[in-house]
Wavefront OBJ file of the C-alpha trace (Angstrom):
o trace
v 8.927 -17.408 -51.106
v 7.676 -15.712 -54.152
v 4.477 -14.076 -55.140
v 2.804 -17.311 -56.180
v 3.516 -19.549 -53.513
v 2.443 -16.784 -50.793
v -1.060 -17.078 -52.760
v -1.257 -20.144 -53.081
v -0.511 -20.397 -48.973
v -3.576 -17.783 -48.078
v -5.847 -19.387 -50.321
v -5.195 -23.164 -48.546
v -5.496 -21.534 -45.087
v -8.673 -20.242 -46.140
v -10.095 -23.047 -47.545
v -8.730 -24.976 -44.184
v -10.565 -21.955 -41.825
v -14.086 -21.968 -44.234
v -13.885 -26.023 -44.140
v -13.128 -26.027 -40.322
v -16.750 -23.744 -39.814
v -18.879 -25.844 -41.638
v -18.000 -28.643 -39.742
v -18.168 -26.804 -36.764
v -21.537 -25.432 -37.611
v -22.535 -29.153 -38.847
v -21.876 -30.847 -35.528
v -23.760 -28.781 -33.471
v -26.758 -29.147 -35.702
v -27.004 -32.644 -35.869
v -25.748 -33.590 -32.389
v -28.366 -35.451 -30.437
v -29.178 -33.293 -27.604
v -30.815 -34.662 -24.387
v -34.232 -34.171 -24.123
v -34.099 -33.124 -20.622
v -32.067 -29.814 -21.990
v -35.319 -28.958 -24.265
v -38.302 -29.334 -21.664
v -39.554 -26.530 -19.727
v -39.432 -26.508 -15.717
v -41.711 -28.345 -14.072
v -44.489 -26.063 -12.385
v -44.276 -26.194 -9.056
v -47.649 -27.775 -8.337
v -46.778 -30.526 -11.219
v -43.329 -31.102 -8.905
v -45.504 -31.459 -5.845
v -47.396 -34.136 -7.160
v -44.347 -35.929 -8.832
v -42.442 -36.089 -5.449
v -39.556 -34.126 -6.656
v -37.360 -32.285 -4.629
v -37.782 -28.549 -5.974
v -35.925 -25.802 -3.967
v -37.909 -23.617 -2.619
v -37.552 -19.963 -2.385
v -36.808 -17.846 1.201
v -39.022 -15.526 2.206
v -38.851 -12.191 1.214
v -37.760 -10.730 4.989
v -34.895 -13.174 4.563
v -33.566 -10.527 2.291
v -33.850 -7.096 3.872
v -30.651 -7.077 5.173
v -29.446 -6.642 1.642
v -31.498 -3.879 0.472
v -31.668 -2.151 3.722
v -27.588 -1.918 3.458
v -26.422 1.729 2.780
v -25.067 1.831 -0.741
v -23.426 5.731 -0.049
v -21.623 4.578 3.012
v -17.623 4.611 2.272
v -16.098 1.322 0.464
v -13.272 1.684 3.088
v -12.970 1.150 6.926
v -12.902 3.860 9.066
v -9.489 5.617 10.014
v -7.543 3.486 13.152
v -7.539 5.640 16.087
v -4.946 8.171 16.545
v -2.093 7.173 18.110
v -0.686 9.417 21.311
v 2.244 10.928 19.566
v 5.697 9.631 21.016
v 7.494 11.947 23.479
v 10.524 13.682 21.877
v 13.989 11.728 22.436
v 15.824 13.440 25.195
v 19.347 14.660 24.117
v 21.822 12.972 26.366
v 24.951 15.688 24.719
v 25.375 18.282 26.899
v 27.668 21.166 25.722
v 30.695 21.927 27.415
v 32.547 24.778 25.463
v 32.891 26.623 21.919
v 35.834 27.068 20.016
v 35.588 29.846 17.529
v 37.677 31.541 15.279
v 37.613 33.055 11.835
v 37.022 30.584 9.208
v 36.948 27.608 11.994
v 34.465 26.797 14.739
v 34.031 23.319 17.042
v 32.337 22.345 20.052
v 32.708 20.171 22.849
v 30.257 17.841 23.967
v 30.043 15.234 27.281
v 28.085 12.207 25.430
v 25.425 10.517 27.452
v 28.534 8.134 28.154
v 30.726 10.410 29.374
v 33.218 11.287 26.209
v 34.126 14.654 25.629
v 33.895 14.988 21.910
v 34.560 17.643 19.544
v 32.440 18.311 16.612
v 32.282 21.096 13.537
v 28.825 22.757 11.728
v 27.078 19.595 9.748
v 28.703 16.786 11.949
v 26.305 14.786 14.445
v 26.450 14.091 17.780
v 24.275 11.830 19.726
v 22.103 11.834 16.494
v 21.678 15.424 16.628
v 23.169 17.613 13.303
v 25.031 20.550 14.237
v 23.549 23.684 12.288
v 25.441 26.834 13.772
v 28.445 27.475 15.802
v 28.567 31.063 17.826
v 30.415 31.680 20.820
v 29.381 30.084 23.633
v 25.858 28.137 22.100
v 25.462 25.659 19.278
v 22.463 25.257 17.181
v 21.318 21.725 16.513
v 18.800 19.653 14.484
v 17.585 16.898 16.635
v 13.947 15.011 16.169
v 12.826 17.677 13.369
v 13.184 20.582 16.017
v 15.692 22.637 16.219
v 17.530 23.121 19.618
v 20.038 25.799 21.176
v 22.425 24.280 23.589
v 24.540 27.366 25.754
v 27.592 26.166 27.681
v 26.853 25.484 30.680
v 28.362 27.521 33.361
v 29.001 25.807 36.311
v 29.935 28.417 39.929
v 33.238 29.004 41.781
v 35.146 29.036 38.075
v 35.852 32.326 36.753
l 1 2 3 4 5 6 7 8 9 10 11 12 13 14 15 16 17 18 19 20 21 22 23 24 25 26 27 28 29 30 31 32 33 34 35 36 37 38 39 40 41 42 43 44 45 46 47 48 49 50 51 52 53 54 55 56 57 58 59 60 61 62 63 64 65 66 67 68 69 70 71 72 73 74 75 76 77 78 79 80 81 82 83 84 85 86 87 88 89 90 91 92 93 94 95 96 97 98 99 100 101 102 103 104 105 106 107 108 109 110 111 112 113 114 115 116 117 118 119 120 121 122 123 124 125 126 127 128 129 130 131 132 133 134 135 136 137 138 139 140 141 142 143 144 145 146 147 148 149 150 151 152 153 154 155 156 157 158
């Protein structure tokens, strides 16, 4: 399109939008309106007489548990009661033994169903993470606490 014909396009859509108001603005002038639109209310002693049905207003009381409400009060319920907190988990691994040795360290563990296992520092047993390694306790992360387990020593062994 050239200079011209982009003219000669704004100047047809605005003849279009100013031709589009006045016919617009024509109709609703000269649309018949109902004459029941254009009266005033009846009063209500004029609807009395005229056996109308008129609503009638409640009494004021009807109303006071609006403005009696509390308009600072929160916008939110209140807080559920606290829950109890849960009891801690009990560890079911028991340690049996250390192994450690520069640059290497394990430990032994009886599982609550009675493996032995061995495990290094960062593995997990019975969901607990194994921190530390010294000889003859272990360190562990279990429930967000942190636990030392000691070998258990058991009589008559030497």
């Amino acid at each position: 399109m050239n200079l011209y014909s982009t003219k000669r396009a704004l100047w047809a859509a605005g003849v279009v939008l100013a031709a589009s108001i006045v016919g617009v603005a024509a109709f609703s002038l000269f649309w018949p309106v109902g004459v029941d639109a254009w009266q005033a209310a009846p009063t209500p002693e004029a609807a009395e007489g005229a056996g109308s049905t008129l609503q009638q207003v409640p009494p004021l009381p009807r109303y006071a548990a609006i403005w009696q409400r509390d308009l600072r009060r929160p916008l939110y319920d209140e807080a559920p009661p606290a829950v109890a907190p849960r009891p801690r988990p009990a560890l079911r691994a028991r340690l049996i033994g250390t192994a450690v040795e520069p640059g290497f360290a394990c430990a032994f563990f009886a599982t609550g169903k009675g493996k032995t296992v061995t495990r290094g520092v960062g593995e997990t047993v019975e969901g607990a993470e194994i921190k530390s390694i010294s000889d003859g306790s272990v360190t562990l992360l279990f429930a967000g606490e942190q636990l030392t387990l000691n070998v258990e020593k058991k009589e008559g062994r030497r």
